[in-house]
N, C-alpha and C positions, 0 to 999 in steps of 0.2 A: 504494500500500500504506500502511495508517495506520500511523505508529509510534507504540507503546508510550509510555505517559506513562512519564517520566522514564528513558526508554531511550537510549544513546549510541549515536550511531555516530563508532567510534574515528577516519574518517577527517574528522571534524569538527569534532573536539578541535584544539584550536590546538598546532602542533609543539610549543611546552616540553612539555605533556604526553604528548601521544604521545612525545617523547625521553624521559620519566618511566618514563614505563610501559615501554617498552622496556629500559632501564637496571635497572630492577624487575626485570622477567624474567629479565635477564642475570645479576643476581646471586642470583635464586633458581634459576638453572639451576646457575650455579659453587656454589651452598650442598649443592646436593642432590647433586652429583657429588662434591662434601667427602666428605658424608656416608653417600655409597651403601656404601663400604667397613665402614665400622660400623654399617651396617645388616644388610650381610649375613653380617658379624660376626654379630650379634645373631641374627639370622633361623638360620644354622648353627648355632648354639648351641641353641636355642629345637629346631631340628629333630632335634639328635641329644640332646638332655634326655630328651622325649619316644619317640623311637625306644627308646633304650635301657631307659628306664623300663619299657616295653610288653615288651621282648625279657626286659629283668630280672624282671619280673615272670612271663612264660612259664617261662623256663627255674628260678628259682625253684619254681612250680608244679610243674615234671616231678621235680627234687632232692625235694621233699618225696613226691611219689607213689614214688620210685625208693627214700627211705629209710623210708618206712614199709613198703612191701613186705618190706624185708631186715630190719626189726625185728620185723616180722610172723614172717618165718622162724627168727630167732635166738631170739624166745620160743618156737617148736613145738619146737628143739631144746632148750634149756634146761627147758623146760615138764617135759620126759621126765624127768627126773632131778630138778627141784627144785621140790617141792611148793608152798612158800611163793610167792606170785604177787608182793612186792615183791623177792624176790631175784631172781626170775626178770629181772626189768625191771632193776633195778642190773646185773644178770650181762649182759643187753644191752646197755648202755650203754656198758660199759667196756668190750665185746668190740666194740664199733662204733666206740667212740671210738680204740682203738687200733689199729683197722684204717686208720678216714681220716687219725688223725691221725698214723701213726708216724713217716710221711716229714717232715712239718714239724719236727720234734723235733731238733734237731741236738745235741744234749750227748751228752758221751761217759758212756760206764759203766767207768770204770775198765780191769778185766783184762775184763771182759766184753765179750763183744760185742755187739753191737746184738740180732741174730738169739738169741743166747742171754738174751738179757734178756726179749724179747719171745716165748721159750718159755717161762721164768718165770712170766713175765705169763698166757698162756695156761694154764699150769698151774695159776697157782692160782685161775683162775675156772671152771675143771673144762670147759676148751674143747679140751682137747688132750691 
């Protein structure tokens, strides 16, 4: 069989080398085993960025279809009683904003209570 110009065969290498290269090996086996831990470090990281991006970005997509529908609905009822088409949309806003957001709200109202503040509320945007 001809061999390759400038091709080795490893078993013809004079032992220092072949010890070389073996020793080589050995510490690029111990470097990569260092380093497999922070690789898949990395690589987990790298996979749940992306997962969740893709999931974030899903479930975003449905939130928006799911609050336009109910803004959709809050101006046909608003619509009925209030002519002017920017009030209608503020009078949306605030009846949607205090729906999602009454629970995060944590302050007190004094002698009132929560439930009575937020009949207020609805009363004076003509929701209740």
């Amino acid at each position: 069989m001809p061999s390759t110009p400038g091709a080795r065969d490893p078993q013809s290498a004079p032992a220092y080398l072949r010890t070389a290269d073996t020793a080589a090996l050995r510490v690029r086996r111990c470097r990569i085993a260092r380093e497999r831990p922070l690789l898949e470090e990395m690589l987990d990281t790298w996979e749940r960025a992306t997962t969740e991006e893709v999931v974030e970005q899903a479930v975003a997509e449905r939130l928006r279809r799911i609050d336009n529908r109910r803004m959709d609905y809050l101006r046909s009822l608003f619509g009925a009683f209030c002519p002017d088409a920017d009030d209608v949309e503020a009078r949306c806003m605030l009846y949607y904003s205090l729906l999602i957001g009454n629970h995060f709200i944590a302050a007190g109202h004094g002698a009132r209570s929560r439930a009575d503040v937020v009949k207020l509320a609805l009363r004076r945007l003509g929701a209740h």
